[in-house]
C-alpha positions as CSV (number, residue, x, y, z in Angstrom):
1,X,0.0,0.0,0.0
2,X,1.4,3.5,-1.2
3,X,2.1,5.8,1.9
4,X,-0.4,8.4,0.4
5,X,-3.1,5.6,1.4
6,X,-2.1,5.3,4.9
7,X,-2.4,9.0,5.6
8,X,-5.7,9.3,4.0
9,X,-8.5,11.8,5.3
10,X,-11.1,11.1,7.5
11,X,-14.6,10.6,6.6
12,X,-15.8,14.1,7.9
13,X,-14.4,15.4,5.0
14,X,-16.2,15.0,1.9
15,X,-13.7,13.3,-0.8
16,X,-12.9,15.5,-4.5
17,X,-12.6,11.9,-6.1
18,X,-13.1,8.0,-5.8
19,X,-8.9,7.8,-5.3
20,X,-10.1,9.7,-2.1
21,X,-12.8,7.7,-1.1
22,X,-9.9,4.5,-0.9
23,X,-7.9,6.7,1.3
24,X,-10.5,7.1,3.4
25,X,-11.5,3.5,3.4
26,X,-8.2,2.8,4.4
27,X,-7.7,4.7,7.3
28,X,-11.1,4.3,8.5
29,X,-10.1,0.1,8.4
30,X,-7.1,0.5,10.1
31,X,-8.5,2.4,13.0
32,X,-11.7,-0.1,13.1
33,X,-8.5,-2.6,13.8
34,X,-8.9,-3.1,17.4
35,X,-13.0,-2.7,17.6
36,X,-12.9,-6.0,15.3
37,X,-10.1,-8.0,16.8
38,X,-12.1,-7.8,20.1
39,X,-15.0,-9.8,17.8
40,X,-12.7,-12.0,16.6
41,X,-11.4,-13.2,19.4
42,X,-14.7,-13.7,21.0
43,X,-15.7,-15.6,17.5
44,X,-12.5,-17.9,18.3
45,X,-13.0,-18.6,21.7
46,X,-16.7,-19.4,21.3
47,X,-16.6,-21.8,18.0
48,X,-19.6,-23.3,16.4
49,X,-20.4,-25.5,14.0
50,X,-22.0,-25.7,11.0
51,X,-25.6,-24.7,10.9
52,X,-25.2,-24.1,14.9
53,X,-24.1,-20.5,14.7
54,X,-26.8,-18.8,17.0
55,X,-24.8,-17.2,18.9
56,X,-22.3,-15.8,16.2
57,X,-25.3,-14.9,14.4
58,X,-27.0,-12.9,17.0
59,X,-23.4,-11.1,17.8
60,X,-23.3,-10.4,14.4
61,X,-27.0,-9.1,14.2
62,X,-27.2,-7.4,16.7
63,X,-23.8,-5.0,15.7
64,X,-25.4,-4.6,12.9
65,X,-28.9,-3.1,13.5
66,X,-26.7,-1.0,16.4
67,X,-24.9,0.5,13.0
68,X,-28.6,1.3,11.6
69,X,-27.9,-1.3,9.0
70,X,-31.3,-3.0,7.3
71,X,-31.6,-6.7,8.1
72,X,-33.6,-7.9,5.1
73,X,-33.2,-11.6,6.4
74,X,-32.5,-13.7,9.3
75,X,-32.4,-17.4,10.4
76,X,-31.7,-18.2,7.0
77,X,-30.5,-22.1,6.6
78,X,-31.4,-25.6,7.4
79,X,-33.3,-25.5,11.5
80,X,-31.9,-28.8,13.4
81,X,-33.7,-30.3,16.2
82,X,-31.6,-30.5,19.5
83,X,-32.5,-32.8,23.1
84,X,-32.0,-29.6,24.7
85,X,-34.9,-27.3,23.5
86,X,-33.0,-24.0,24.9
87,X,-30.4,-25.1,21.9
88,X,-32.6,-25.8,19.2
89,X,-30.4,-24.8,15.9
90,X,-32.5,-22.6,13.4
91,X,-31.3,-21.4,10.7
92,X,-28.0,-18.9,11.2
93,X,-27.6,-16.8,8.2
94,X,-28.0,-13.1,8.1
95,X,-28.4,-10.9,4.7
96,X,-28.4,-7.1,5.7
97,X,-28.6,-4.1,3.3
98,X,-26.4,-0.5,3.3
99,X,-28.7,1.6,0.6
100,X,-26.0,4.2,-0.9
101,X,-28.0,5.6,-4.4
102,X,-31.0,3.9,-4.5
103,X,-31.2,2.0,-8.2
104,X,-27.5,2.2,-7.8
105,X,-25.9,-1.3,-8.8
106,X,-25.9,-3.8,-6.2
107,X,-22.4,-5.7,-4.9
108,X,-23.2,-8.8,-2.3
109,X,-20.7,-9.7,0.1
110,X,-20.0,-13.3,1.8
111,X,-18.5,-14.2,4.6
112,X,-18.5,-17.7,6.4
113,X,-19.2,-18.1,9.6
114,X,-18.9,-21.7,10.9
115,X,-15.8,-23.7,12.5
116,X,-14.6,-26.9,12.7
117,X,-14.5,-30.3,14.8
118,X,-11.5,-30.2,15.8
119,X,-9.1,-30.0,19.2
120,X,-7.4,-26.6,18.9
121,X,-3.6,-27.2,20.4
122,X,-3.0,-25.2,23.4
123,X,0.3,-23.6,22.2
124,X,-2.7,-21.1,20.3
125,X,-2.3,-17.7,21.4
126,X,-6.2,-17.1,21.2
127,X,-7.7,-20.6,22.3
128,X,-11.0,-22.7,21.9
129,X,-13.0,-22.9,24.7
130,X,-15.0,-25.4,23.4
131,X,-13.4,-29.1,23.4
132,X,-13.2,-30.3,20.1
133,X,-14.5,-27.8,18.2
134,X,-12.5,-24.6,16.8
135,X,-12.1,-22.0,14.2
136,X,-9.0,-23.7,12.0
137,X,-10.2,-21.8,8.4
138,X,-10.4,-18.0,9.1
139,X,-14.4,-17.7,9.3
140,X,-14.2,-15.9,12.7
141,X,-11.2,-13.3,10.7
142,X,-13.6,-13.0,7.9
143,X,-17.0,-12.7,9.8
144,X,-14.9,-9.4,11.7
145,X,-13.7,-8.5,8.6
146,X,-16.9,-7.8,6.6
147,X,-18.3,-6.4,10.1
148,X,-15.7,-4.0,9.8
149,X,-16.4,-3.4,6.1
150,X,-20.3,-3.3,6.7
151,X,-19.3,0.0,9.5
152,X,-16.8,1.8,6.9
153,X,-20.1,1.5,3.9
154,X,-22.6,2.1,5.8
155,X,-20.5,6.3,6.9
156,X,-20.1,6.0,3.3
157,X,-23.9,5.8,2.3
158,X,-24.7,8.4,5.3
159,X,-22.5,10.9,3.8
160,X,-23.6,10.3,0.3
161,X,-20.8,8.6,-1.3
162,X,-21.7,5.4,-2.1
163,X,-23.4,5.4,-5.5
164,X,-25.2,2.1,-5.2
165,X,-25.6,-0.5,-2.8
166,X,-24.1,-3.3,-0.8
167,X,-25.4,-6.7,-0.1
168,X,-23.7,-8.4,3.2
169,X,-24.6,-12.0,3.8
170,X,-23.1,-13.8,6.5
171,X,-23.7,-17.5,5.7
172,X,-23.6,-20.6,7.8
173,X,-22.5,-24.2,7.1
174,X,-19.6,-23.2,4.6
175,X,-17.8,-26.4,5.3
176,X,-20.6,-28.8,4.5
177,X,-19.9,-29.9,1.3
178,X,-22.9,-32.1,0.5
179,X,-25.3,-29.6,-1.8
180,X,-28.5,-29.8,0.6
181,X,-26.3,-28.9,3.3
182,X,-24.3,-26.5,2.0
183,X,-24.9,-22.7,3.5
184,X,-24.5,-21.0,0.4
185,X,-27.3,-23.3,-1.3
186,X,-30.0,-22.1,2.1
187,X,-28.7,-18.4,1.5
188,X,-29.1,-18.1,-2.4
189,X,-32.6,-20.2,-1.9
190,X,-33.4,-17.0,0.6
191,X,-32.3,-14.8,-2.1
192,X,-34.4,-16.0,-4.8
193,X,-37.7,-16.4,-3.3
194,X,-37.1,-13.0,-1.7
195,X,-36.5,-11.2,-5.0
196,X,-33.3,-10.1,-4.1
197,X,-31.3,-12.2,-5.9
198,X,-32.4,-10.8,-9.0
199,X,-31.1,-7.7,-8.0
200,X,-27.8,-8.4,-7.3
201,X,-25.0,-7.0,-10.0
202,X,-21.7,-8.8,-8.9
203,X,-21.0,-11.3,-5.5
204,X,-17.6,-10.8,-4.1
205,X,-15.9,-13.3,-1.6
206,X,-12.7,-13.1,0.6
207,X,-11.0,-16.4,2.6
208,X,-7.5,-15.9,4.4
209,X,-4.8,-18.0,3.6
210,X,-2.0,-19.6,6.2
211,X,-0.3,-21.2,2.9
212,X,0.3,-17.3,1.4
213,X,2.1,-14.4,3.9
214,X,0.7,-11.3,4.5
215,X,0.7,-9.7,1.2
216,X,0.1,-12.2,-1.2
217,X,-3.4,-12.1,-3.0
218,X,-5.1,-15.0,-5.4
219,X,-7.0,-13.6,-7.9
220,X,-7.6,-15.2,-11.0
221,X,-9.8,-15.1,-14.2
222,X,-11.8,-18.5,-15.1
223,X,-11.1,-21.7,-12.6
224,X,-9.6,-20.7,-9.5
225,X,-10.7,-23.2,-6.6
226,X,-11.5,-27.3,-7.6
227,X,-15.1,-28.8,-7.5
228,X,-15.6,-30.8,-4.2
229,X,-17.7,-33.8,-3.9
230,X,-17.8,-36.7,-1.9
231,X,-18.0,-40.8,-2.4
232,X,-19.1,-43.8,0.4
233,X,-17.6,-46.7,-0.1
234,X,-18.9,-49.6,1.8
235,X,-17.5,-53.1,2.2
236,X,-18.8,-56.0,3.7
237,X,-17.6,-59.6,4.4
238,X,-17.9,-62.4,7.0
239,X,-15.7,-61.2,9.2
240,X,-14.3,-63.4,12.3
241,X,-11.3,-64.6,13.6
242,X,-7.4,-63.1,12.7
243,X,-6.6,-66.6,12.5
244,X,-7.8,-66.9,9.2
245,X,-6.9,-63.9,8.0
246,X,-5.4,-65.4,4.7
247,X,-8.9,-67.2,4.2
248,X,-11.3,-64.8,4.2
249,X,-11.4,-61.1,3.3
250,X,-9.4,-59.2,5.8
251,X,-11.4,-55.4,5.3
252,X,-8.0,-53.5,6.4
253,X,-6.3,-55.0,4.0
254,X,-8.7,-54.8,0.8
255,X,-8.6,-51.0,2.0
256,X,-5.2,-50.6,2.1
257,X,-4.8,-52.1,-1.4
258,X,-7.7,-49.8,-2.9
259,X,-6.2,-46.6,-1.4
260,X,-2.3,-47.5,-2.7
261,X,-4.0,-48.0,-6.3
262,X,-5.9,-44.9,-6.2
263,X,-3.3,-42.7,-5.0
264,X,-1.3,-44.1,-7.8
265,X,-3.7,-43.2,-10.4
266,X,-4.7,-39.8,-9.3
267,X,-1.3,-38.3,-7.8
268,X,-0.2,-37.3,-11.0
269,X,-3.4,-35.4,-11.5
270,X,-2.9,-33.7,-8.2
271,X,0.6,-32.3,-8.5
272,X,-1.3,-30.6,-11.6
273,X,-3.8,-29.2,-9.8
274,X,-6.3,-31.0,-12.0
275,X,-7.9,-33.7,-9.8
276,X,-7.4,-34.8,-6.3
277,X,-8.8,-38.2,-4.8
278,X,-8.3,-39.1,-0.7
279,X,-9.5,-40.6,1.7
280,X,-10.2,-38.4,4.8
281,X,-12.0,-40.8,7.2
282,X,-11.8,-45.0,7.2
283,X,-14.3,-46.2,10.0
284,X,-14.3,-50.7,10.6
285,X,-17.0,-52.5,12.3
286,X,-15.4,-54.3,15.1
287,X,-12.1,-53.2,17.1
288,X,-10.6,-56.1,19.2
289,X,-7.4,-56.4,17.9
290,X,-7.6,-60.4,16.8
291,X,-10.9,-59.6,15.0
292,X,-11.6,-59.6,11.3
293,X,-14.1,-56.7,10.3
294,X,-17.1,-57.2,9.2
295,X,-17.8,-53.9,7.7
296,X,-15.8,-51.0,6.9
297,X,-17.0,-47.6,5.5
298,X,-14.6,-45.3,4.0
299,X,-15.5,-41.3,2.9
300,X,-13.3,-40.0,-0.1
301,X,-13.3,-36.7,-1.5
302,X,-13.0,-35.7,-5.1
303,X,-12.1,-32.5,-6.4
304,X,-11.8,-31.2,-10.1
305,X,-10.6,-28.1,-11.3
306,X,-11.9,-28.1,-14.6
307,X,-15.2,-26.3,-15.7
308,X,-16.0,-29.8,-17.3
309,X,-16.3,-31.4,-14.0
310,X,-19.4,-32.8,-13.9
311,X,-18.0,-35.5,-16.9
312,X,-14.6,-35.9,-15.1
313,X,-16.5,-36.9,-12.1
314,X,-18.2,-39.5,-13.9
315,X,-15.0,-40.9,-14.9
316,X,-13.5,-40.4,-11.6
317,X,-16.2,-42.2,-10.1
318,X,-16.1,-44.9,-12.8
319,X,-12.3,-45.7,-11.9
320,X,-13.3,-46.0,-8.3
321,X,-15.5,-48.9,-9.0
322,X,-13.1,-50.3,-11.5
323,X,-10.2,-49.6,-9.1
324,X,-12.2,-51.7,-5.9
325,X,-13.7,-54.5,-8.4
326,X,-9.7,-55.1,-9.6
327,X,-8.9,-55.1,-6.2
328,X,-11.3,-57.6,-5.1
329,X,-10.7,-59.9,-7.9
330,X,-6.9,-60.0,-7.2
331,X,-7.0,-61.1,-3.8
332,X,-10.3,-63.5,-5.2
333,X,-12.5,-62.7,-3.0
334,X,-15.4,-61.6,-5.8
335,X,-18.1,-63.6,-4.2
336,X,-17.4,-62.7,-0.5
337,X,-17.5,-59.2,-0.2
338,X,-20.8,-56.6,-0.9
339,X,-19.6,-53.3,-2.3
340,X,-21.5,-50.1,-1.8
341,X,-20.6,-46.7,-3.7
342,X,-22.5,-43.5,-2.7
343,X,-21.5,-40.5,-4.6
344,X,-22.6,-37.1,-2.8
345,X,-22.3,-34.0,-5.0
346,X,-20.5,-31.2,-3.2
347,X,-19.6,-27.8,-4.9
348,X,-18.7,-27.1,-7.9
349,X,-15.5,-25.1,-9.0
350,X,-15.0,-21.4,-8.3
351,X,-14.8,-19.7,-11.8
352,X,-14.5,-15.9,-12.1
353,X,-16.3,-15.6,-15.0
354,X,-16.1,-11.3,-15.8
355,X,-12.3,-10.4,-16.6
356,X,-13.6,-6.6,-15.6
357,X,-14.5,-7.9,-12.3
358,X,-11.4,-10.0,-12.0
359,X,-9.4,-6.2,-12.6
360,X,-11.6,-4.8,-10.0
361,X,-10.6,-6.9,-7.9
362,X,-6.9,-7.3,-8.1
363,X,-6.9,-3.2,-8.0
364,X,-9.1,-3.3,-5.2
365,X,-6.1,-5.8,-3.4
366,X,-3.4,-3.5,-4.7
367,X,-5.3,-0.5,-2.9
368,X,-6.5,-2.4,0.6
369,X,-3.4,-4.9,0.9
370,X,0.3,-3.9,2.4
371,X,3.0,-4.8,0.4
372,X,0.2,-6.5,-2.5
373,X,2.1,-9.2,-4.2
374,X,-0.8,-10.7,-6.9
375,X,-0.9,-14.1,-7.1
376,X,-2.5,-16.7,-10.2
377,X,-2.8,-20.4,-9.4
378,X,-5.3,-22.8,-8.9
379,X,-5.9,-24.5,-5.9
380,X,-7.0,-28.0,-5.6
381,X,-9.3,-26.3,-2.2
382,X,-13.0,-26.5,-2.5
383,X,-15.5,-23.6,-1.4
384,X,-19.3,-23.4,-1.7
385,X,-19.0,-19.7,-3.1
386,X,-18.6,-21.3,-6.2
387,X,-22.9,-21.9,-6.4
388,X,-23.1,-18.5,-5.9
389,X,-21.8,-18.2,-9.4
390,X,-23.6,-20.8,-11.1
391,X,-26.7,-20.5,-13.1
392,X,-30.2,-20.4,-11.4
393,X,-33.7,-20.2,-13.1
394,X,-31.4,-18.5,-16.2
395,X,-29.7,-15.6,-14.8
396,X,-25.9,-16.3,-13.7
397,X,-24.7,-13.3,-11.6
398,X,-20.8,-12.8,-12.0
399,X,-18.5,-12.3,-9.4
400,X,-15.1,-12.7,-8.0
401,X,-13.3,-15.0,-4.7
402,X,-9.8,-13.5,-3.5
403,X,-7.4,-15.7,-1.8
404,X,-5.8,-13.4,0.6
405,X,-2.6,-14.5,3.0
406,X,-2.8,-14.6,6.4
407,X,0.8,-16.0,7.4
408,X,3.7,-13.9,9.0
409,X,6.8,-15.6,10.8
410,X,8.1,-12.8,12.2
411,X,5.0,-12.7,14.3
412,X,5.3,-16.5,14.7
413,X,2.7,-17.5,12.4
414,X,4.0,-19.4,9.9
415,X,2.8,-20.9,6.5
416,X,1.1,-24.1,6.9
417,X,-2.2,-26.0,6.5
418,X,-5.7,-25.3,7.3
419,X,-8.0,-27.5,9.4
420,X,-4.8,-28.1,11.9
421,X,-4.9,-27.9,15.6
422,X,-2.4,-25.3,15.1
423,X,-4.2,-23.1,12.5
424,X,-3.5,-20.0,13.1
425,X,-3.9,-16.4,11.1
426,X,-2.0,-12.8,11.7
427,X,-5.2,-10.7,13.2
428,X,-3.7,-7.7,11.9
429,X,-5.4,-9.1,8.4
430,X,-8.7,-7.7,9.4
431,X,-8.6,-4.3,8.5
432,X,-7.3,-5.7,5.2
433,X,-10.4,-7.9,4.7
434,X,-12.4,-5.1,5.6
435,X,-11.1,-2.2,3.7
436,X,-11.1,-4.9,0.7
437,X,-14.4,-5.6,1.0
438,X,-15.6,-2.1,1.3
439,X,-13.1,-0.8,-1.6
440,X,-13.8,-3.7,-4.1
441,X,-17.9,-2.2,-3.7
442,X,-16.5,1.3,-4.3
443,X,-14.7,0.0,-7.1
444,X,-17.2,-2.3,-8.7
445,X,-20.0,-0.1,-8.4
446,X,-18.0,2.6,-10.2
447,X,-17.6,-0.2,-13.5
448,X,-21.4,-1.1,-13.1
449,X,-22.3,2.4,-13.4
450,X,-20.0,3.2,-16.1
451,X,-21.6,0.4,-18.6
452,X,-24.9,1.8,-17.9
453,X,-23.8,4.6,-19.3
């Protein structure tokens, strides 16, 4: 970020042009620093899952109508029936409107607001404090972030400069994968029987990154994240003693076999970033350790980063069955084990779709981000944004997803993995997310208004 930019004015004076407005935006992120930090800590230390966000939610809500912000929608999702009725789970999501220039193009804005179930390590300088379950993506950094965003618009719209308007949804369940799970399916379901999904001009997404340092943006035209489905397989034999392990199918070992074949098949794809296959989860029935297993149940994921996934899934899936049948038939055990293959579609690939949106967006990094380094690659990561981009009832609404890093080992955060015990992003990144947000509108409601020209 040019030094001009951090010494911008401050929104009680009115801006001469829009390269004012981002200055302003800046500085008005950067001193909204520590007012969203304290949110996103209480986001980390208070997880929850998927579809369980009530109390995010009503945090989230309730900041918002404090701001004199229009709440168009609310409890938006799937509702889940609990045994303790003070924690039935109704729908989480939130869509809320800033109204700058009324008929002015409208720019929606995601963020994800659900965690994980995981163990957070204790080593974490901001900590869980509920067992097994933790914030090991960024949703809590990017639920502050568009918080922050939703504050620096809405003085915007008050004074007058925002010549159109801003969408913010806050969406639940971003880590279910299965479609009729998914959060992004419930929220763009609200959107269309609502109406206001016909309105909406452009969608714009942000997710933090602890595999990029601070810096380092992803923004790229076409394909940028992979498709992300899932596959069952089942197996089922006799079962029974280890003693005749040599005699009758031995599930561990059929699995082991299957797993060894399919990685050798589909690494080469992966180190392309074209197709990944893996198994996350392998569950046996039976656990003495002289017992055979009589079932076993194994969850793989698939993802594709091609636009033509829906046929390369197909064949993926096809070379599943061949790969177990082979399997089976080698170790001639045909006739003695049931096979069972459930495929589960999940999303579909992230494409960026508008090359002007795709600009927008990279100059809206190079204006919000210190030290912007743009970055173009394809990631084999999956992310339900992508639906928002697909076609519904024949419009398609274009729109963009940036990548943004979150590492910094001089603060002792270093580059690694998400959904770790040990996940961890630099806080500091939240007046980024939010003056990206609230700049990428700005910037994209400035091209919007230009074509109707």
């Amino acid at each position: 970020m040019s030094e001009n930019i951090n010494q911008g004015l401050g929104f009680a004076e009115k801006p001469k042009s829009a390269d004012t407005t981002i200055e302003q935006i800046n500085k008005r992120a950067r001193e909204l620093q520590s007012e969203m930090e304290k949110y996103y800590i209480d986001f980390h230390e208070n997880p929850e899952l998927g579809g369980q966000e009530v109390e995010t939610a009503k945090k989230i809500e309730d900041y918002l109508k404090e701001l004199g912000i229009e709440i168009v929608g609310s409890h938006i999702g799937l509702n889940r029936p609990n045994e303790d009725p003070k924690k039935a789970f109704h729908g989480t999501g939130i869509v809320a409107r800033i109204v700058g220039k009324e008929g002015g193009p409208v720019i929606a804005l995601r963020a994800d607001m659900d965690a994980l179930p995981i163990k957070e390590s204790a080593d974490n300088p901001v900590r869980s404090k509920e067992e097994g379950v933790m914030h090991g993506c960024g949703h809590d950094l990017h639920s502050s972030g568009l918080m922050g965003a939703a504050k620096i618009l809405k003085e915007l719209a008050d004074q007058g400069k925002l010549d159109g308007e801003a969408l913010l949804l806050f969406q639940p369940s971003e880590e279910k994968a299965f479609q009729k799970e998914s959060g992004a399916v419930q929220m763009i379901k609200f959107l269309e029987k609502s109406g206001w999904r016909g309105k909406i001009d452009a969608f714009f997404g942000a997710h933090g990154m602890r595999g990029m340092e601070r810096g380092k943006v992803n923004v790229r035209d076409g394909v940028q994240l992979a498709s992300s489905g899932e596959v069952d397989i089942s197996l089922k034999a006799a079962g029974g003693h280890i003693m005749n392990a040599y005699e009758v199918p031995n599930l561990n070992f059929i699995f082991s076999q299957i797993t060894t074949k399919l990685e050798t098949i589909f690494r080469p794809l992966a180190e392309k970033s074209e197709a990944l296959v893996a198994s996350g989860r392998t569950q046996y029935e039976g656990s003495g350790y002289n017992v055979l297993p009589a079932a076993a149940e194994s969850t793989w994921v698939i993802r594709i980063s091609s636009e033509l996934f829906k046929q390369m899934s197909k064949d993926v899936l096809a070379q599943i069955k061949q790969t177990i049948e082979e399997v089976i038939a080698q170790n001639k055990f045909t006739d003695k084990i049931k096979v069972g293959v459930k495929n589960r579609p999940g999303y579909r690939p992230v494409v960026a779709r508008s090359p002007e949106l795709v600009k927008a967006a990279r100059e809206s990094a190079g204006q919000s981000v210190d030290n912007y380094q743009p970055v173009d690659k394809i990631l084999l990561a999956g992310e339900d944004f992508s639906f928002y981009l697909e076609e519904l009832k024949g419009k398609q609404i274009p729109g963009v997803f940036a990548l943004v890093g979150g590492a910094n080992p001089e603060k002792g955060i270093p580059l690694g993995s998400h959904h770790t015990k040990d996940f961890k992003l630099d806080p500091d990144m939240i007046h980024e997310l939010a003056a990206l947000h609230s700049t990428f509108t700005v910037n994209a409601i400035e091209h919007y208004n230009k074509v109707k020209k």
